[in-house]
C-alpha positions in Angstrom: 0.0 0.0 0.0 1.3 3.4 -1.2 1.2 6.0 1.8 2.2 9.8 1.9 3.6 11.8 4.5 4.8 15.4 4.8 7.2 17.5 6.6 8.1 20.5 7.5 11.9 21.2 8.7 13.3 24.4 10.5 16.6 25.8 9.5 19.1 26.4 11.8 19.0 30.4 10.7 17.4 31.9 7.5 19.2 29.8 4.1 19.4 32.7 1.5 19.7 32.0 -2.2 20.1 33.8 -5.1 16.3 32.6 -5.4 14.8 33.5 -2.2 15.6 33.0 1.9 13.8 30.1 3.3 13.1 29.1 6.9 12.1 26.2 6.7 12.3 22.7 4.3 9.0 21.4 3.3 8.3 17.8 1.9 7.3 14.8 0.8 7.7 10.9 2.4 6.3 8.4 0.0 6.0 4.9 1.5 5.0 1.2 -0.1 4.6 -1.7 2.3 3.5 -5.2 1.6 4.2 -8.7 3.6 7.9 -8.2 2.3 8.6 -4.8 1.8 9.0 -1.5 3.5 10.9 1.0 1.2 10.2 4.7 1.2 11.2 7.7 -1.4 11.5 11.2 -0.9 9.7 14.0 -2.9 10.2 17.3 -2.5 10.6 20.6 -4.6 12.4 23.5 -4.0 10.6 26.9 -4.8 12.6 28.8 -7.4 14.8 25.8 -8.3 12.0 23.2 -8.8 9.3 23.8 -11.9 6.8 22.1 -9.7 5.5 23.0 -6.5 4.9 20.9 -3.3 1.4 20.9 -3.3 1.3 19.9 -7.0 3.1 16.9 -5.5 1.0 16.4 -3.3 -2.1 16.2 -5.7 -0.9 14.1 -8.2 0.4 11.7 -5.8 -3.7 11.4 -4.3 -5.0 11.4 -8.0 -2.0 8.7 -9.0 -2.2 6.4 -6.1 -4.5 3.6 -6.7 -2.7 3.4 -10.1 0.7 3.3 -8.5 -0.3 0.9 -5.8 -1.5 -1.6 -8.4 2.0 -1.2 -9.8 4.3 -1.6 -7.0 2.3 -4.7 -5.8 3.2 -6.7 -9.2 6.8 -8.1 -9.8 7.8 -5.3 -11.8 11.5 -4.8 -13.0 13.6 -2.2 -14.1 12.0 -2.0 -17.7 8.5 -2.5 -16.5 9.4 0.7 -14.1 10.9 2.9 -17.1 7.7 2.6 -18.7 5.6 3.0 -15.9 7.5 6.3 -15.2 7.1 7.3 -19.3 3.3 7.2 -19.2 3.5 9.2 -15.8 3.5 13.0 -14.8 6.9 14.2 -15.4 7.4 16.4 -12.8 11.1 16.0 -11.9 10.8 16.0 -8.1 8.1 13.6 -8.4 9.4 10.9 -11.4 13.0 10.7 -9.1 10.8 9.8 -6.0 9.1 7.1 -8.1 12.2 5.8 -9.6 13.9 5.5 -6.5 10.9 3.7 -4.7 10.6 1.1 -7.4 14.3 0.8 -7.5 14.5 0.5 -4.0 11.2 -2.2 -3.8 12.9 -4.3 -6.7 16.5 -4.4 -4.6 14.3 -5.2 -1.2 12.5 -8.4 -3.1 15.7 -9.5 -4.7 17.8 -9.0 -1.9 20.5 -7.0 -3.5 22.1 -3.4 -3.4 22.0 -0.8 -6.3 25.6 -1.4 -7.0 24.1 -5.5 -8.1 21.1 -4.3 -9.5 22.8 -1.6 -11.7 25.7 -3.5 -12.5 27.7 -0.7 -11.7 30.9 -0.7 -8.9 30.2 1.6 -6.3 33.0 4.3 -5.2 33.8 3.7 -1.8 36.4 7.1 -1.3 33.2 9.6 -1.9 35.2 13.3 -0.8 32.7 15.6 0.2 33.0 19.2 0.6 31.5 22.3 2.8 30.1 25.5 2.2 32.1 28.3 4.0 28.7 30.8 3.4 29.6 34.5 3.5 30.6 37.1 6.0 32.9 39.2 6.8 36.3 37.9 6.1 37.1 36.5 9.9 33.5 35.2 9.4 35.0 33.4 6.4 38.3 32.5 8.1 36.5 31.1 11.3 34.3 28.7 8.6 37.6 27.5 6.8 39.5 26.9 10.0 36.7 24.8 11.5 36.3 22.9 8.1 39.9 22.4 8.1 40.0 20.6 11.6 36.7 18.7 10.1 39.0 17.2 7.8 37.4 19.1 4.5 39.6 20.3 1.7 37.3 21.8 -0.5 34.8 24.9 0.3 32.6 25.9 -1.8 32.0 30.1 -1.1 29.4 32.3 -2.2 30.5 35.1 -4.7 28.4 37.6 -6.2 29.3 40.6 -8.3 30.2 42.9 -5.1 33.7 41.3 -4.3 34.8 43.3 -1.7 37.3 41.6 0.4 36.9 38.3 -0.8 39.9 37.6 -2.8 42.3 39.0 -0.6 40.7 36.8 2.1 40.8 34.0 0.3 44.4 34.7 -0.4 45.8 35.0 2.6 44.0 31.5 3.6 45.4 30.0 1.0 48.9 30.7 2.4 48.2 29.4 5.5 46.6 26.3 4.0 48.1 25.7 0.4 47.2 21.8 0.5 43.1 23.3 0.5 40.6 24.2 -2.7 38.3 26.8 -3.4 35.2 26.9 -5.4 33.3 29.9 -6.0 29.1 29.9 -6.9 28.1 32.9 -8.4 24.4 31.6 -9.1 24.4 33.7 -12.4 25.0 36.8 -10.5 28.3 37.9 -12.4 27.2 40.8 -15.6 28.1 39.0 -18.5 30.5 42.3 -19.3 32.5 41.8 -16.5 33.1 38.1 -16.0 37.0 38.6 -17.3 37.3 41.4 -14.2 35.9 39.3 -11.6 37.6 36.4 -12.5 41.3 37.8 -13.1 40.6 38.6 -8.7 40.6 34.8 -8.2 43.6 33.8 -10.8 46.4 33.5 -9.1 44.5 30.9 -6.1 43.8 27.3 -6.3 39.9 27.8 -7.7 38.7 24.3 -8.6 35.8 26.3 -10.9 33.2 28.8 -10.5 29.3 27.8 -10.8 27.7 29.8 -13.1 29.3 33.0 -13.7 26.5 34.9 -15.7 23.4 33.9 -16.8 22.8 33.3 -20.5 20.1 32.7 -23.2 22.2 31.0 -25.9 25.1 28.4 -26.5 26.8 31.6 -28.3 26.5 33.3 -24.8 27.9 30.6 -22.9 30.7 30.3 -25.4 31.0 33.6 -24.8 31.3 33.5 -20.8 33.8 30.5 -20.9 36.0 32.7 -23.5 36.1 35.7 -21.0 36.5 33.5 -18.0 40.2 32.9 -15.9 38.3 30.5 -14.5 37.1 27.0 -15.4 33.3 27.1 -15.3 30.5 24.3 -13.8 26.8 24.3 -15.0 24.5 24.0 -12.4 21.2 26.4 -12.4 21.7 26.2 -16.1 21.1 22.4 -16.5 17.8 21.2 -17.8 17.9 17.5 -16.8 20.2 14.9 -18.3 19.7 16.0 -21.5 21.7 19.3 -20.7 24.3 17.0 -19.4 24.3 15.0 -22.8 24.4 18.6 -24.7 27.4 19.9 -22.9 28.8 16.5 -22.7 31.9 17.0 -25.7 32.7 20.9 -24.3 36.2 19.9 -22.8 36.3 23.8 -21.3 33.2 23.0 -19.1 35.1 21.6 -15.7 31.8 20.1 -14.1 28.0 19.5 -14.0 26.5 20.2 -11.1 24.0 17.1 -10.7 20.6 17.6 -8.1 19.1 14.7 -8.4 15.5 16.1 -7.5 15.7 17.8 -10.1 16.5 15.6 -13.0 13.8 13.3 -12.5 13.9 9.5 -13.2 17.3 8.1 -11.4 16.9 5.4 -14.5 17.8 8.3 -17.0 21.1 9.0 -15.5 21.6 5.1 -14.7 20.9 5.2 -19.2 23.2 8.0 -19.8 26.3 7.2 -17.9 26.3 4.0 -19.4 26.4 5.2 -22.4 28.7 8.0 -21.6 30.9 6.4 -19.1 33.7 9.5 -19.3 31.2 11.9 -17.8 31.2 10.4 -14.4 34.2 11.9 -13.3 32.6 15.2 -14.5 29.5 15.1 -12.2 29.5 16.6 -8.8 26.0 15.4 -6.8 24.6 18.0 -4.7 21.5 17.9 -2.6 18.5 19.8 -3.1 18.7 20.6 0.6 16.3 17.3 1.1 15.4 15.6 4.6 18.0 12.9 6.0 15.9 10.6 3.7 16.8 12.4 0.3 20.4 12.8 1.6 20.8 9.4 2.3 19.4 8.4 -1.3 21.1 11.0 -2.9 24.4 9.6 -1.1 23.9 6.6 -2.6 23.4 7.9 -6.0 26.8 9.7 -6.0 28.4 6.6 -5.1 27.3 4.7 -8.2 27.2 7.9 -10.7 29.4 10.5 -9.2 33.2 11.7 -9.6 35.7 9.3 -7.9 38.5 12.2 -8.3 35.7 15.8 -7.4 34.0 16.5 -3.7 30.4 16.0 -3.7 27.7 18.3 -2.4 26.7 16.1 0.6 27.4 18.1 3.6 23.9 19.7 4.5 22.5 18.1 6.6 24.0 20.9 9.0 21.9 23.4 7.7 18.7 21.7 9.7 17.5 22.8 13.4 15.6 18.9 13.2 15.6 16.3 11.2 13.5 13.4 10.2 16.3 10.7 10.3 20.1 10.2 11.4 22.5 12.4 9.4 25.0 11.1 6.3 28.4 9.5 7.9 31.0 11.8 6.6 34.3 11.9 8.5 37.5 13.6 7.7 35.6 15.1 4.6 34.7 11.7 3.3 31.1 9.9 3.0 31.4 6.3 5.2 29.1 4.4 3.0 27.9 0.5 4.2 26.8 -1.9 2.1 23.8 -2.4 2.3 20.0 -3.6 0.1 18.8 -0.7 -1.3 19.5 2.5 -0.1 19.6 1.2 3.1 17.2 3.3 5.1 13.8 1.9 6.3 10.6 3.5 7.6 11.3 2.1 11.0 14.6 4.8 11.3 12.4 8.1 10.5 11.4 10.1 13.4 7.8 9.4 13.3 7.0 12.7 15.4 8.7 15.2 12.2 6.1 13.2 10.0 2.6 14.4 9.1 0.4 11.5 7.6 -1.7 12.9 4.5 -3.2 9.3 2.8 
């Protein structure tokens, strides 16, 4: 039986994005449960990032669930689930929720992890890497020096088109720590005119890449932004799905894709592509969508199986949350400690029943 739950999580302090401060994290728990299985998915859009909106989630997951509960009760495989998901609303929060439930009900009959039913060897050394936010530049050193003794390497710092101090803080980090990496997110905020400015500030430091410099409408804009760039340059708010990836997939000046799962949609899609296109792997940098311990968690698997083995993933948010609906990710000395395990590993049983509001 298909069941729905939602939740609501409080930030530690207002998260601000290029696309609006939030409070709090609002969500989706879908559940299936028969005699043999208890799996559970995660669905939940982010306003301004996702296309579709939480309560649109919500709706089609009521209108969708006899349908869906007739399917997950059959012994369906991974075919019979790509076509299920083809003839479904293709929301992409909602289709990855989907796709990981089946995947994860198929693994939970059979027995077997993602790693057997993928056919696909699982990374083992995942790096991860934290944000050092923004601040004033002993704000920004405090961050480093506590990430440092955490065992991180690589910080990932905010950089919009008002610089101020933040190269010369960065630079006088870098002396102190020289074995350390820096990438910069600019969330489209750089003018297009003065992307060669900004980034000259950053050349002479160890800056892995820069997400997003400037926004653009064309492929003759982007080629355009890479030109004028010191910097190499990752695709993130930019991507449309996998076929974005696929798109991009030959331009050799394009350091990374920035991959959030909840927004791509069907996990078998990505499973299809990197198959196909085994070189991009070490290209793709998996990032949360700032999702419960349960979308982590899946999402941590994910990276294992289609992530970089040699870039830092996006994992480490799980700070950002006041509560929580389920233990944290494992990641030590700036590393994800993955178990083998069926599935994804995480079970109804190990949510925090109280964070979770039954809607069907």
């Amino acid at each position: 039986m298909v069941s729905l739950y939602s939740f609501q999580l409080p930030f530690k302090k207002a998260f601000i994005t290029g696309k609006g401060t939030f409070m709090t994290r609002k969500g989706n728990i879908i559940r299936f449960q028969d005699d043999t299985v208890d799996a559970i998915s995660e669905a939940s859009p982010l306003p301004g990032f996702s296309v579709e909106s939480f309560d649109e989630v919500q709706n089609l997951l009521k209108i969708n669930r006899a349908s869906l509960n007739s399917f997950f009760e059959s012994e369906f495989n991974l075919d019979d689930l790509h076509q299920k998901l083809s003839s479904f609303p293709k929301e992409p929060s909602l289709q990855f929720a989907l796709s990981t439930l089946g995947v994860e009900i198929i693994c939970q009959r059979r027995k077997i992890s993602l790693s057997e039913l993928f056919d696909q060897p699982v990374n083992s050394g995942i790096r991860v890497n934290t944000v050092a936010g923004t601040g004033s530049a002993a704000e920004i050193s405090d961050q480093i020096q506590q990430g440092i003794n955490d065992g991180f390497s690589v910080f990932k710092i905010k950089a919009g088109p008002d610089l101020n101090h933040l190269p010369d803080t960065l630079s006088i980090i870098h002396k102190q720590f020289s074995d350390i990496t820096f990438r910069l997110d600019a969330n489209g905020s750089w003018p297009a005119n003065k992307v060669y400015e900004l980034s000259e500030a950053f050349k002479t430091l160890p800056i892995e890449y820069i997400e997003e410099p400037a926004a653009y409408q064309s492929e003759k804009e982007l080629a355009r932004i890479i030109e004028n760039c010191s910097l190499p340059i990752a695709l993130d708010e930019s991507l449309k799905g996998i076929e974005s990836v696929n798109h991009h997939s030959s331009n050799e000046k394009i350091a990374a894709f920035i991959i959030k799962p909840q927004l791509f949609g069907s996990i078998l899609n990505l499973f299809v592509t990197f198959q196909r296109q085994n070189h991009l792997i070490n290209k793709c940098v998996f990032t949360t969508l700032l999702e419960s311990a349960a979308g982590r968690n899946i999402v941590g698997v994910l990276t294992g199986l289609f992530g970089s083995s040699i870039k830092a993933h996006g994992l480490h948010t799980g700070v950002l949350f006041d509560e929580d609906i389920a233990a944290d990710l494992e990641i030590k000395n700036g590393q994800l400690i993955r178990n083998s395990s069926i599935g994804f590993g995480l079970r109804f049983k190990d949510l925090n029943q109280q964070q979770l509001n039954k809607v069907v």
